[in-house]
C-alpha positions in Angstrom: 7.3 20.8 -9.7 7.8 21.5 -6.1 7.4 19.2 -3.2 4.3 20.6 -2.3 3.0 20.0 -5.0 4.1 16.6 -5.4 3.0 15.6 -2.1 -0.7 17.3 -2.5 -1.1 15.4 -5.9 0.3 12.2 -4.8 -2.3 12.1 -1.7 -5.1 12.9 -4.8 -4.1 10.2 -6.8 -4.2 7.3 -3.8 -7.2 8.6 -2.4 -9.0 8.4 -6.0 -7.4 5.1 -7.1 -7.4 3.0 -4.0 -9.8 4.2 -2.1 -12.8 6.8 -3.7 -12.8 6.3 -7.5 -16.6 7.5 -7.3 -16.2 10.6 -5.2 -15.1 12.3 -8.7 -16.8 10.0 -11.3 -14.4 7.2 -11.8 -14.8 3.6 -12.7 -11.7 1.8 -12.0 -11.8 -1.6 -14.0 -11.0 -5.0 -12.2 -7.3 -4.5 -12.3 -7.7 -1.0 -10.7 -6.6 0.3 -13.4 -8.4 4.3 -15.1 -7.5 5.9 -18.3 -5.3 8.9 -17.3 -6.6 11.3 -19.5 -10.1 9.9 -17.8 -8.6 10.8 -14.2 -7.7 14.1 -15.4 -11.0 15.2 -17.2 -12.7 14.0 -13.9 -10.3 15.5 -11.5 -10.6 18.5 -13.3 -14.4 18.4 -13.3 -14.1 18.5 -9.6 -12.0 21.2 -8.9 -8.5 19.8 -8.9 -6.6 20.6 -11.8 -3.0 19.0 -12.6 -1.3 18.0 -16.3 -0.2 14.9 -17.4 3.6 15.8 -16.8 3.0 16.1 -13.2 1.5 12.8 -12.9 4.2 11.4 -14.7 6.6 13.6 -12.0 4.9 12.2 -9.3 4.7 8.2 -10.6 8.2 8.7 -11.5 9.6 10.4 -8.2 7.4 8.4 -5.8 9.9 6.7 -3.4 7.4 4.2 -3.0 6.5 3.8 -6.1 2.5 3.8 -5.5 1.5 4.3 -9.0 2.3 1.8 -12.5 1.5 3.3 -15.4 0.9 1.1 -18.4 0.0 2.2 -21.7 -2.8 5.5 -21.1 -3.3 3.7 -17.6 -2.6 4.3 -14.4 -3.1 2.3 -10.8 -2.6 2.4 -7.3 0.7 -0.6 -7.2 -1.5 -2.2 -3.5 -3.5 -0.3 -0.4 -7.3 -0.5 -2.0 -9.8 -0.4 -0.1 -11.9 -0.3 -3.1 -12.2 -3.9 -4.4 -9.7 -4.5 -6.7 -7.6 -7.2 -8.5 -4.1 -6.8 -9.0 -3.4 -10.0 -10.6 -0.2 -10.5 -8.1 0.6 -14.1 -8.6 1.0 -16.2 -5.4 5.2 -15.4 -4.4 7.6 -17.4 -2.1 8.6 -14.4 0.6 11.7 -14.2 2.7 12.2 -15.7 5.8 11.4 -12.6 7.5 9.5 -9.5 7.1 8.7 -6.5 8.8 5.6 -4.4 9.8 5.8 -0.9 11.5 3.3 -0.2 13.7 3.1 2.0 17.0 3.1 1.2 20.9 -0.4 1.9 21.2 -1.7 -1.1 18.8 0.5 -4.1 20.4 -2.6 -5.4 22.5 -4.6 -5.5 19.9 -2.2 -7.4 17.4 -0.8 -9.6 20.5 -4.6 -10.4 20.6 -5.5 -10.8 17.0 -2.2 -10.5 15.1 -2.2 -8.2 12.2 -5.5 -7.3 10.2 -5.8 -5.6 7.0 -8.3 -3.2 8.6 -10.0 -1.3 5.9 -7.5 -2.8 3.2 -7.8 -5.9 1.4 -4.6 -7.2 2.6 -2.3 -7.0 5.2 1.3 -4.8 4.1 5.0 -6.4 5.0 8.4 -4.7 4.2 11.2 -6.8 3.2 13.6 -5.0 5.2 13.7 -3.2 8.9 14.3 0.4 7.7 11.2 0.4 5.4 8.6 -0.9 8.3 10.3 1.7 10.5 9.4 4.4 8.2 5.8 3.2 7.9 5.3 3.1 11.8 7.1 6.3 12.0 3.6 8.0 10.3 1.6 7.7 13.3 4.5 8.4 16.0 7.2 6.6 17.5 7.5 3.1 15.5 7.7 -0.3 16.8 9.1 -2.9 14.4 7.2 -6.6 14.0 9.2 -9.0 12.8 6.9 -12.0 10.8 7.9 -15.6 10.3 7.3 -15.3 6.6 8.9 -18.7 5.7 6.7 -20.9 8.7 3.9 -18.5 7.1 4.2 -19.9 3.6 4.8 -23.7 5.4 2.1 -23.4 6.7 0.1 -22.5 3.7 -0.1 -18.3 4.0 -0.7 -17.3 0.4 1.8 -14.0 0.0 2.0 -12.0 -3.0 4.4 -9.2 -3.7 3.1 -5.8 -5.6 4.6 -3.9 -8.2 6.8 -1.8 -5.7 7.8 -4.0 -3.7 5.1 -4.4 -0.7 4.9 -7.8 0.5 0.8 -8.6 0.8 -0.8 -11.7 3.0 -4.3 -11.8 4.0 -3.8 -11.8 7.6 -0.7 -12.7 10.4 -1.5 -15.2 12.9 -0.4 -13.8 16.3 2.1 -16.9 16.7 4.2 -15.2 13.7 4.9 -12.0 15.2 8.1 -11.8 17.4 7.3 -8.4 19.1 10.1 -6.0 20.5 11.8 -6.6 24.0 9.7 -3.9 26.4 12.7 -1.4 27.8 
């Protein structure tokens, strides 16, 4: 399967299981999770054709591992904006964590901290490298570094998803440490 590909069926897959299961006649159940050979009838039905070994390509390849497959299942591992539960137990995080963001929304999460937005939860890497990669999407990135363990103190429920993502309802502006301006 070539990269293309990959890429264009990955971007199918989230936007069907985290975000617009009904767009092709889905039901995701209260896990998140669909039947795959369900999701494959429907996305077929709608135009979009692709065979059970390039899902399992794509779930297997993912670097982020966005998808768990159990069973004949598949799910989105965190990102819903559909509502969903994962059944992520509550999980002690590190000290720190990260969030990449861009210049342009500092303000904002000076003002307000960080948001889940249209998610149900707000997304923390455990490592620098990883947050720079997700601010890096929407132009230069700016790294946020979160006082995780004064979060949890404190009485900040985090939970940690299948691949990794760190999760927490909302950061409090006083937990951000925000980059020296140059």
């Amino acid at each position: 399967m070539d990269e293309r590909r990959t890429v264009k069926v990955s971007k199918y897959l989230s936007k069907h299981l985290r975000h617009q299961p009904e767009r092709i006649g889905l039901a995701l159940d209260e896990g998140g999770w669909v039947e795959i050979d369900a999701l494959i009838a429907a996305a077929a039905s709608h135009g979009f054709r692709f065979t059970r070994a390039e899902l399992d390509h794509v779930v297997a390849t993912n670097d982020k591992r966005r998808f768990a497959v159990e069973g004949t299942r598949i799910r989105a591992s965190q990102g819903h904006s559909v509502e969903v539960d994962l059944g992520l137990p509550p999980a002690t995080p590190p000290a720190r964590l990260y969030h990449g963001t861009v210049a342009r929304t500092l303000d904002a999460i000076r003002a307000e901290g960080l948001r889940p937005m249209n998610r149900h939860a707000v997304h923390l890497s455990s490592d620098r490298e990883t947050a720079t990669r997700v601010g890096a999407r929407r132009g230069r990135p700016v790294v946020l570094v979160v006082d995780a363990a004064a979060m949890h103190r404190d009485g900040h429920v985090f939970h940690v998803s299948a691949n990794g993502v760190w999760l927490t309802r909302a950061v409090p502006p006083g937990y951000l440490r925000f980059p020296d301006p140059h």
